[in-house]
N, C-alpha and C positions, 0 to 999 in steps of 0.2 A: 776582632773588629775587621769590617771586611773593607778593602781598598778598591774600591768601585773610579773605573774614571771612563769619558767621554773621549773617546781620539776622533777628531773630524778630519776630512782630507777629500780630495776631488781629482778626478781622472777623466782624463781628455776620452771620449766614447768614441761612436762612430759619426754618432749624430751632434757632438757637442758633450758640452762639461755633465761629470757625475757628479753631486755634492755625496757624500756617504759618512759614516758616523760611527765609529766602532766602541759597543760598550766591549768593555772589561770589566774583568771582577776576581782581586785575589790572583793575579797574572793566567786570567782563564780568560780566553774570548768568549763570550755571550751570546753576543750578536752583531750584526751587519744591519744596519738601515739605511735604508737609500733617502734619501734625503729631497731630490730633485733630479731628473734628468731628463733628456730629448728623445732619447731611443724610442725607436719602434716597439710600441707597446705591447703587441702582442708576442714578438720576439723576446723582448725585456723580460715581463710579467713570466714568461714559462723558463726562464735560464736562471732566474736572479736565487730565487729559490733551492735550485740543487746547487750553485754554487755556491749560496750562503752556509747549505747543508756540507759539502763538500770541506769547507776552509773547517768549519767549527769542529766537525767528525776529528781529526786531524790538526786542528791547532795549530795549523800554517797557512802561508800563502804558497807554499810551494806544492800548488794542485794544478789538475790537468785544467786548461780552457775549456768552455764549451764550443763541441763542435759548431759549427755554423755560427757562431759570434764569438769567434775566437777574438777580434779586435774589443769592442768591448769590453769582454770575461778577460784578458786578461793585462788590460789598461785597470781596471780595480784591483786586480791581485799587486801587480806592480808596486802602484801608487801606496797601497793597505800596507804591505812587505815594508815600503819605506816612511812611512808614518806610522808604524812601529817602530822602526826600528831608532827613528828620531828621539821617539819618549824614553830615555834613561831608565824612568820607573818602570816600564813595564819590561818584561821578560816573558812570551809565552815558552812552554816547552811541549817541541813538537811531540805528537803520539808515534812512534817506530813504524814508520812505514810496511805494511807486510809484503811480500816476496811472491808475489803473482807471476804465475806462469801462463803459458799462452796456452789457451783450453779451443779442440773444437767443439761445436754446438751441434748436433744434428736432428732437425727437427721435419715435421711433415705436416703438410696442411690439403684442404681441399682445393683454398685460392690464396697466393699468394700476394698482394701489393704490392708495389714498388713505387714510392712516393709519397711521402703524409699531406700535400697539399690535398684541397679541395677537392680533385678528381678521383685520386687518389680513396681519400676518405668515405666519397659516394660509393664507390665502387664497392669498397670494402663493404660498406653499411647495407648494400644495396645481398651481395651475395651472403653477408652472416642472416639476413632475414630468411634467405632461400634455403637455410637449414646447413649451412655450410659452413667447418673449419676455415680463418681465416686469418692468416698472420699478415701484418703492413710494417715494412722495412724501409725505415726513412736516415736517411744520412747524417743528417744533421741532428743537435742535441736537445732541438725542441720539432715542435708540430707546426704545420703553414707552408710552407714551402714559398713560393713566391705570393701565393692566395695572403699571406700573413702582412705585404705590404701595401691590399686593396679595399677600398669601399665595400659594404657585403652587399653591394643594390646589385640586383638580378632582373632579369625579366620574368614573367609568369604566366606571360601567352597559355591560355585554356586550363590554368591549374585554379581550385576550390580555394585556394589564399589568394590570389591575385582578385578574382570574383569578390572576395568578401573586405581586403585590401581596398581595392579600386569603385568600387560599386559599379560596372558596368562587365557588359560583356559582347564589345564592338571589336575588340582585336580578335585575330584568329591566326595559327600557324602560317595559313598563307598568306597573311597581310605581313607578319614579320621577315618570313622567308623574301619578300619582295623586298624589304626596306636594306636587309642585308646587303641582298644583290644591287639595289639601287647606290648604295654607300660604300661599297667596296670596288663600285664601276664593273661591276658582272665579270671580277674574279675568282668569287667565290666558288666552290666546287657544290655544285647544286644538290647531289644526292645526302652532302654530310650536314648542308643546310637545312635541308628538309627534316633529318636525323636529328638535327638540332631543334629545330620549331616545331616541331612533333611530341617530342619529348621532354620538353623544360616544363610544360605544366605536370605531368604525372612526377618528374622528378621531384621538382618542389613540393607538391603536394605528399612524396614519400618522406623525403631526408624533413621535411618541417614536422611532419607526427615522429617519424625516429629520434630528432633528436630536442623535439618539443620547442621549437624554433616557431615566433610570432613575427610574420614580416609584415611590414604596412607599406602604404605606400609613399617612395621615394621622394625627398622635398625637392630633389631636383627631377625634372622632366623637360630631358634634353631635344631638341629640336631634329636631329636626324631620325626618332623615330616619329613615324607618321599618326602616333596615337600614346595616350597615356598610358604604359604600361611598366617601368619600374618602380621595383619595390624595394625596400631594405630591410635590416633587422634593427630595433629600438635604438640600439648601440652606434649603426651605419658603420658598424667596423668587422672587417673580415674575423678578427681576435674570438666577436661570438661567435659566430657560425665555425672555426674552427675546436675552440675550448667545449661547445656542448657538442659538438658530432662526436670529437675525440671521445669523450667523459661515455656519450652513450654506447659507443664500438666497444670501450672495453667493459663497461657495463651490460653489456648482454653476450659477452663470451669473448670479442675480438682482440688478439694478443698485438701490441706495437712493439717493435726493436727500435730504440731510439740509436744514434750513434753509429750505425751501422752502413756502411757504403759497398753498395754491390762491384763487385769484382769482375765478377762473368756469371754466362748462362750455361746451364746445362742440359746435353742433350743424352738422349738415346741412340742406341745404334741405330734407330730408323730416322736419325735426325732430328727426329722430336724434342720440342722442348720441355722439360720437367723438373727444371728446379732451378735455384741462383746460390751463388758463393759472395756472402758480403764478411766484409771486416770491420771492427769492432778492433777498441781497445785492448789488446789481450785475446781476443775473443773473433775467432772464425765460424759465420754461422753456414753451415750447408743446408739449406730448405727443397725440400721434393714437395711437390705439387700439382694435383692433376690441371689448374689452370693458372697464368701469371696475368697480371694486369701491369704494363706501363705506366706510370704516370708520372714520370720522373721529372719534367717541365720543361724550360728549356735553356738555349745557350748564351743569352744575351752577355753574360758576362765571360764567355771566351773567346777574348779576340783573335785567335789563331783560326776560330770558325767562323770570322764576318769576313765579308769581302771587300769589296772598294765599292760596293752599292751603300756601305754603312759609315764612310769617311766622312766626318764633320758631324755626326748623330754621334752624340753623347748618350752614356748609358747610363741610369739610374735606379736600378732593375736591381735584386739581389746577387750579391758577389758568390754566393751559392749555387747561380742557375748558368750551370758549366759544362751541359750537354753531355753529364756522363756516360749516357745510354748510348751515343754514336760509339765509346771507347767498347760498354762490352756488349754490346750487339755487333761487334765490327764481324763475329766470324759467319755470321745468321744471313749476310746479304738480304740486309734490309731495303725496302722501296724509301726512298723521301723525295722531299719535293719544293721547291721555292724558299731555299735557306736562306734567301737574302730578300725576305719579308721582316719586315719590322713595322710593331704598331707607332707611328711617332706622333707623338704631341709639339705643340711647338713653344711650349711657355719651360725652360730649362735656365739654368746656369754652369757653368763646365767648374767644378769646382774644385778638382783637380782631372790630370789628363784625360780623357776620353771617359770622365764619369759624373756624372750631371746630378745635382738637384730640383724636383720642379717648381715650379713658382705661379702652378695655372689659378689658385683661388687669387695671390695676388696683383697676376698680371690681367686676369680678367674686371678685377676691380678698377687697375687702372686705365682699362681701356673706356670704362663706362663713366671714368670720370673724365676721359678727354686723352688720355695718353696715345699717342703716335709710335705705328712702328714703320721703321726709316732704314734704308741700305746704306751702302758704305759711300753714298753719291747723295745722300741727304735726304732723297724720293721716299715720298711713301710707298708702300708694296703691296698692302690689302686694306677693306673696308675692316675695322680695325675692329666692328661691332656683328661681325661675321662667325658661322660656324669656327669648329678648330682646324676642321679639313684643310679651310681657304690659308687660314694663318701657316700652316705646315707647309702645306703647296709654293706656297708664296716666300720660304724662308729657305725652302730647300733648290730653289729656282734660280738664286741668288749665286753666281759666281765661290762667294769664299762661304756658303748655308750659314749665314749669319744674317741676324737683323738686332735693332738699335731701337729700345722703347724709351721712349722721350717724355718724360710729365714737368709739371711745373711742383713748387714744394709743398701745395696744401693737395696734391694727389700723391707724393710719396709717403706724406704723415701717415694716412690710408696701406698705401702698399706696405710700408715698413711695417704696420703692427699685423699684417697677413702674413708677412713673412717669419717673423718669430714663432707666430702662432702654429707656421707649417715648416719646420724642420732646421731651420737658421735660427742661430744665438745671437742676440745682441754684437759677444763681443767679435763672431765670425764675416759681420756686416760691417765690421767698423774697422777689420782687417784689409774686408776687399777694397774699401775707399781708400785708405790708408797704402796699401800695396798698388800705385797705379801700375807698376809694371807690367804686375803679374794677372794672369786670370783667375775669375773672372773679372769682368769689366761693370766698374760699379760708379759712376765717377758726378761731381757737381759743380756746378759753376755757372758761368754765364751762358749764351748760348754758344760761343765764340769757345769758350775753353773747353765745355763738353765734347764741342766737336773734334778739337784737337786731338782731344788727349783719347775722343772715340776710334779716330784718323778717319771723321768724318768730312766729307768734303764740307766745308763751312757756307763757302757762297751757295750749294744748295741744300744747305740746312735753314739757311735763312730763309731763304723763299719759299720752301715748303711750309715753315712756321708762320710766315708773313699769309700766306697762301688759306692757311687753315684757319686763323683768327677773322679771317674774312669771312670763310664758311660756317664759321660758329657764329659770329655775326647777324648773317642771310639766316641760318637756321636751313642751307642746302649746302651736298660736298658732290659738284658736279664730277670729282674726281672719282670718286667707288661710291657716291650714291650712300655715305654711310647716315644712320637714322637719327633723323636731329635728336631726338632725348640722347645723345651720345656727343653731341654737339656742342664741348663745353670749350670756352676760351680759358687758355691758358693764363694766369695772374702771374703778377711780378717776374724779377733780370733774373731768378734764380730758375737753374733747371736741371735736373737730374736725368742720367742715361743709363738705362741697366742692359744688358747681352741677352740677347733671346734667340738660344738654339733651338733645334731639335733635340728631344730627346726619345729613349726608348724602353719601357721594360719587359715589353713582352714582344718573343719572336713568334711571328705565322706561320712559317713556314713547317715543318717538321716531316715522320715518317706517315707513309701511307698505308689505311687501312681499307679494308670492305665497307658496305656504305649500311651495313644491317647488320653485325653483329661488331665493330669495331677491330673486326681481328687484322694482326700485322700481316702487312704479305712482303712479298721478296721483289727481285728488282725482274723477276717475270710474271708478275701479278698471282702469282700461287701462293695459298695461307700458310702463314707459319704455324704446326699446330700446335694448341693449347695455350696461344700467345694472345694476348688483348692487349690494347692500349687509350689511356684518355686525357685530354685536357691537352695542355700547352706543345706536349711532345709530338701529336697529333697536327699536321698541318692542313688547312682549308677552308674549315666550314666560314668561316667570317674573310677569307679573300686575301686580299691585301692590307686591307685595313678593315678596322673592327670600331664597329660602332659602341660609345659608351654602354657601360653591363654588360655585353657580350661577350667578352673572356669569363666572367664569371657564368655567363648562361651555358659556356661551352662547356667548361670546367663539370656542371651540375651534370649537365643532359649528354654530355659524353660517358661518364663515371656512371652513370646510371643504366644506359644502353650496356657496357662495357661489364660493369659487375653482373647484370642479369646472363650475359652471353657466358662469361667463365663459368656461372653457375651450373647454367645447362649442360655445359662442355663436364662440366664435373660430376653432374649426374649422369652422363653418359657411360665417362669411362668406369663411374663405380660401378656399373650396371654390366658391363663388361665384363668384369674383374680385371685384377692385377696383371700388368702386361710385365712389371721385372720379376724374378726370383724373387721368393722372401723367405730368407735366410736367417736361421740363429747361429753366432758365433760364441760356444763359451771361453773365456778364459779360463786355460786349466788350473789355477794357481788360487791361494789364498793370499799371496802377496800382492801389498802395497803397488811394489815396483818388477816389474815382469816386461822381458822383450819377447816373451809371445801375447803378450793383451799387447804391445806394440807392434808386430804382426798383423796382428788382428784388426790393427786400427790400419796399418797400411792397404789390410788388403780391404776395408772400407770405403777408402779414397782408389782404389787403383781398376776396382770395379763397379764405382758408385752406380755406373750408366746403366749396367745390367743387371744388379741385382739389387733389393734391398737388405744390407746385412745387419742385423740388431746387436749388439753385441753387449752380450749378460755374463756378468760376474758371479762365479760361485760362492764368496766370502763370507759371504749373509747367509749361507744356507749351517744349520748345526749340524755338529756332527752325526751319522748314520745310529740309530739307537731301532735295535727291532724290538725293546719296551712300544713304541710309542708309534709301532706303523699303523695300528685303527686310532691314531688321535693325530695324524699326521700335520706336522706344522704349514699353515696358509700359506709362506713366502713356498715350500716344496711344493705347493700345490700348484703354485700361479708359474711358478717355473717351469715342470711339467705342460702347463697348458700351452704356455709358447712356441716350446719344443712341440707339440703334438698340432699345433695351427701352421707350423713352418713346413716351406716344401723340401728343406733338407737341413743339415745341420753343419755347420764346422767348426772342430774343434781344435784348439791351440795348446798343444800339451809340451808344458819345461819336461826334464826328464830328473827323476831324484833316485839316486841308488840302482842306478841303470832302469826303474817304471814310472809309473805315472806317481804322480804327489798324491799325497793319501786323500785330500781334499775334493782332488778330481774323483776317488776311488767313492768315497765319501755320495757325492752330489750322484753317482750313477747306481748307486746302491739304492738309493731312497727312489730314483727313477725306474729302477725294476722289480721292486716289491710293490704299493699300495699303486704307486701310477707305473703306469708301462710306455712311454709316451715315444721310445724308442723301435719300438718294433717297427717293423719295415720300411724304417723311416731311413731315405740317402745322408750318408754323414763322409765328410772329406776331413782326414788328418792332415795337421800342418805341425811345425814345430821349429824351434830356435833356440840354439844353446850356444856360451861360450866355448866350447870346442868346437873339435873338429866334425864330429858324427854326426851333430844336430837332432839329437832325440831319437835315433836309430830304435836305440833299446825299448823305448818309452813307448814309442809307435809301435814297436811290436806287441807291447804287454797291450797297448790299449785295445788293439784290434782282436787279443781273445777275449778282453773283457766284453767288447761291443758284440761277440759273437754268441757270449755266454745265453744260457735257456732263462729269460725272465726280461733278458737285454733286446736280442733277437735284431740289432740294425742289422740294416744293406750298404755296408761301408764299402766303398769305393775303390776296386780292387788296382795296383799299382798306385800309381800318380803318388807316389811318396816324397812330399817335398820336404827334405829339411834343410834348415837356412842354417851352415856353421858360424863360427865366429862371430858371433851375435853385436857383441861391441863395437865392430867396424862397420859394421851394414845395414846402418840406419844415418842418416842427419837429422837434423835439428828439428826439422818440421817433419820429422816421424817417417818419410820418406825412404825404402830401401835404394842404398844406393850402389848396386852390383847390378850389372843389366845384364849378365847370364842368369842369376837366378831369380830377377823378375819376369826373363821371358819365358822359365821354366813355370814358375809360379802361373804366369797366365795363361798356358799350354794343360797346366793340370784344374785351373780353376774352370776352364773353358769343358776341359773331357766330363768335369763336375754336373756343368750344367746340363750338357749333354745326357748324362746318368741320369740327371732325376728327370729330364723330359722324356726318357725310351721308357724311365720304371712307367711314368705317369700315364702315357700313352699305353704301356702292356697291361694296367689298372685298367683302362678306361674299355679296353679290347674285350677283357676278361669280363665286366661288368655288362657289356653290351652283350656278349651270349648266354649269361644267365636273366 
């Protein structure tokens, strides 16, 4: 008989309470259902899932958080951990944790990513259709990036869904480009504006067949643009446009790292850039690339990067957008420009220190029902039925950037159920009234006590009140002229006063690129090569301030300019050929655990920039049988062909009974009978023993073997490095750590490359006079 029970329990989120419900069965967890909560849904909806998979895998709560909502992810664990642990009856028993060791990854693409938001995503989408390898390395443990806490309304200026969306076709790139610069007070950097209005319609019109995305047009049609032009998806929530681009990238080949946070960039001896180092739980990935795309987003949430231009502007933005790229681009002298750009809204509450929630469906409802916003002198300060530009300008103008929205209580009834509905809980509202102390500022009473406890000047709170019941009255506010249908008198002694800061979550400011293929340049205007960037990290095109849709229009029509450029950039250099060595390195060994396949791995990491080393294991190969050389086994075959595609070879040989291990003897035998893949071909010895001699013997047997008639290399005459003492001259992270035979090691690895470029060149000599 099976013992099934229901455990309920709730955890404080980020956004407010989780209800959640944990079946049992037989002291098995089952499952996890969420019950209820506030979270950001498109966040929620992609974490909830592996971590539910995560706990049940495993039969604890003692698992990893997910990255980028780690507050959340690990308020459930918590909370689950201890409503278990309450229930008497139940007992799980965890499953043995297994003993994971730190693995490196080394992988190779055509374009690399860097960001799973929006721009990011275009980009990628944009270059896998151009026929291109394409890996997106996102930090966090789901997809969206900042995109994941925005409306999906975009503009679609000159795109075939906007046309069929809109029914008309009166907008045109230069009518938007103008509205831009008009709104942003002709900040804007014109050439990226144009880059922008130029290309949001072919964008949309590409990423909406890629990833089968129907936009219609937007129920709102906001007044700073001069003509109806956004649109949105069915949803209006960024979550779609994120979940179907994702679903289609990896659906037509493109690979995602989730989890993974870039470290640094990699260059070449010519300074070029060609690859990133990100880390991963356990897990260090090295990616080589013939093109990178930025799109990492931006800093709002580190305050160590605002300045005093951002004091009293609360942030509301993702606690994830922490401008990692300034840390590992810092060696690349990158251009930026205008850091201390922020888009600010002015409908906010500071709801703890310097981090705000916004409140603009609310506080717009109650300005249309009559609500007043008032400074710390009682005065009004804008026409309250005005753009949001006026309301920002006008809050940020103010002395201490505070303003004071003033309704009577049949316009809060109103406000209050806007408020639940957009990111505040009941019981988080009845805290702030409750807590007059503290902030934010939420307070009700008379209009005498409101003002107090606002440390509003009262005598002119009164007269301004007195003032405006006049003008709702007349049905005129000779004060800002605001529009009588806004013209409402305030009812009854009761009055409520809520804080209206500035808030921000997205920065403008960011790095500078070329204004026609996105590419980064340095701080003397020269491109960095092989380097693109898009979206939020990207500083200009919308100015100072950015008119509604247009971070999302930048986000598209950036990633889209940007993915086509790396593209091209990657057809180039294929076209070229390989600019590093490309090297096989075998492990001479059939063992498990060997300090020359750790050698081999060192000299991976110590020469990444100039060559590419593969490094192949003999293990898998069977033993040499001349029964079975005309039926020769596939894996000898595919081995051979590596070896015979590489520009040299190097080999890592243990040494056993003073020669080589019969394995290595084994894997060269089968390569000089049916394949010969060794002849002429440069091969540099290396080796590492716990003694003192380092493979002396071993080296020497190997190099009659490689010399033997059927073998026939051009093995590398001197440069014999062997590394003694093998147990002391490594650390943890595979590293040798004796800096005499590192720099002996690079002295011979260098005369190496050297060898195979004179052989190549005396091929190429010899071929040009026959």
């Amino acid at each position: 008989m099976s013992n099934e029970k229901q455990i309920k329990g709730s955890a404080m989120g980020h956004n407010g309470i989780i209800n959640y419900e944990l079946d049992v069965n037989d002291n098995k967890l089952e499952d996890l259902k969420i019950l209820k909560h506030s979270e950001t849904s498109g966040i929620f909806n992609q974490v909830i899932d592996k971590l539910k998979a995560n706990i049940i895998e495993q039969q604890s709560f003692d698992v990893d958080a997910i990255s980028g909502a780690t507050v959340m992810t690990q308020a459930i664990l918590d909370s689950a951990k201890e409503a278990v642990a309450d229930d008497k009856d139940v007992k799980l028993t965890p499953k043995p944790k297994k003993e994971v060791t730190h693995v490196t990854t080394r992988l190779k693409a055509d374009v690399v990513i860097i960001g799973g938001g929006e721009a990011g995503l275009v980009a990628g989408a944009r270059a896998l259709t151009e026929g291109q390898s394409v890996i997106l390395v996102e930090k966090n443990g789901y997809m969206g990036g900042a995109t994941i806490l925005n409306g999906s309304n975009v503009v679609g200026t000159g795109s075939k869904v906007s046309e069929k969306a809109l029914g008309h076709t009166e907008d045109t790139p230069v009518r938007l480009a103008q509205d831009v610069a008009r709104e942003s007070r002709e900040t804007n950097l014109t050439d990226l504006t144009k880059l922008m209005a130029n290309n949001i319609g072919p964008a949309i019109d590409f990423i909406s067949d890629f990833a089968d995305l129907h936009y219609q047009k937007a129920q709102t049609q906001t007044p700073e643009h001069s003509v109806e032009r956004q649109i949105e998806l069915p949803t209006a929530s960024s979550f779609e446009f994120i979940s179907k681009v994702s679903k289609a990238f990896q659906d037509k080949g493109g690979k995602i790292i989730l989890g993974a946070r870039v470290e640094d960039m990699t260059e070449n001896s010519k300074g070029e850039v060609i690859g990133l180092v990100a880390e991963a739980k356990n897990e260090t990935f090295k990616i080589k690339a013939h093109s990178i795309v930025l799109a990492s987003g931006g800093y709002g949430a580190n305050q160590k990067m605002r300045g005093a231009e951002s004091e009293g502007i609360d942030y509301y933005g993702p606690m994830t957008s922490t401008g990692d790229a300034y840390s590992f681009n810092k060696d690349l002298n990158l251009k930026s420009h205008n850091m201390g750009w922020y888009k600010i809204y002015p409908h906010g509450v500071e709801t703890e220190p310097g981090i705000a929630k916004l409140t603009t469906y609310a506080s717009k409802e109650a300005t249309d029902l009559g609500a007043l916003y008032v400074n710390s002198k009682g005065k009004r300060i804008v026409n309250e039925s005005a753009v949001y530009t006026d309301f920002r300008d006008a809050i940020l103008q103010q002395p201490d950037r505070m303003s004071y929205m003033l309704m009577d209580e049949r316009t809060w009834k109103e406000v209050y159920k806007l408020l639940v509905l957009h990111d505040f809980t009941e019981k988080e509202i009845k805290q702030f009234f409750d807590n007059k102390d503290k902030e934010p500022l939420f307070v009700k009473g008379s209009l005498e006590e409101v003002a107090a406890a606002a440390h509003v000047d009262v005598a002119g709170l009164e007269e301004t009140v007195k003032n405006y019941q006049g003008y709702a009255k007349a049905g005129k506010d000779p004060e800002f002229d605001r529009q009588p249908e806004y013209l409402h008198a305030f009812e009854g002694d009761t009055f409520y006063m809520v804080e209206q800061r500035g808030r921000f979550a997205t920065t403008l400011g960011g790095y500078s690129v070329n204004a026609d293929k996105m590419q980064l340049v340095n701080t003397d205007d020269q491109p960095i090569a092989n380097y693109y960037a898009a979206g939020e990290v990207v500083g200009g095109a919308n100015g100072h301030d950015s008119m509604p849709s247009m971070m999302n229009s930048w986000g598209i029509s950036s990633g889209y300019v940007a993915g086509e450029a790396a593209s091209e950039n990657a057809n180039r250099l294929k076209a070229a050929g390989p600019d590093a060595v490309n090297l096989v390195a075998l492990v001479g060994t059939n063992a498990s655990k060997s300090y020359n396949r750790k050698l081999l791995t060192a000299m991976q990491d110590l020469f990444d920039t100039q060559a590419d080393i593969d490094l192949c294991e003999i293990k898998e190969l069977p033993l040499f049988n001349e029964d079975l050389v005309n039926d020769e086994p596939e894996n000898v075959k595919a081995f051979g062909q590596k070896i015979d595609d590489a520009d040299g070879v190097i080999i890592g040989v243990p040494e056993y009974d003073h020669a080589v291990p019969a394995a290595l003897k084994s894997a060269i035998e089968w390569l000089s009978c049916a394949e010969h893949p060794f002849t002429g071909k440069p091969v540099m010895i290396v080796g590492t023993s716990l003694g003192i001699q380092g493979t002396v013997r071993a080296q020497m047997n190997l190099r009659q073997i490689l010399d033997a008639p059927g073998v026939d290399a051009e093995v590398m005459p001197g440069n014999e490095f062997m590394l003694p003492q093998a147990g002391t001259k490594f650390e943890d992270n595979g590293t040798i750590n004796d800096p005499g035979s590192v720099s002996f090691l690079k002295q011979c690895f260098g005369n190496f490359v050297q060898f195979i470029a004179l052989k190549s060149a005396d091929e190429d000599k010899k071929a040009q006079e026959v």
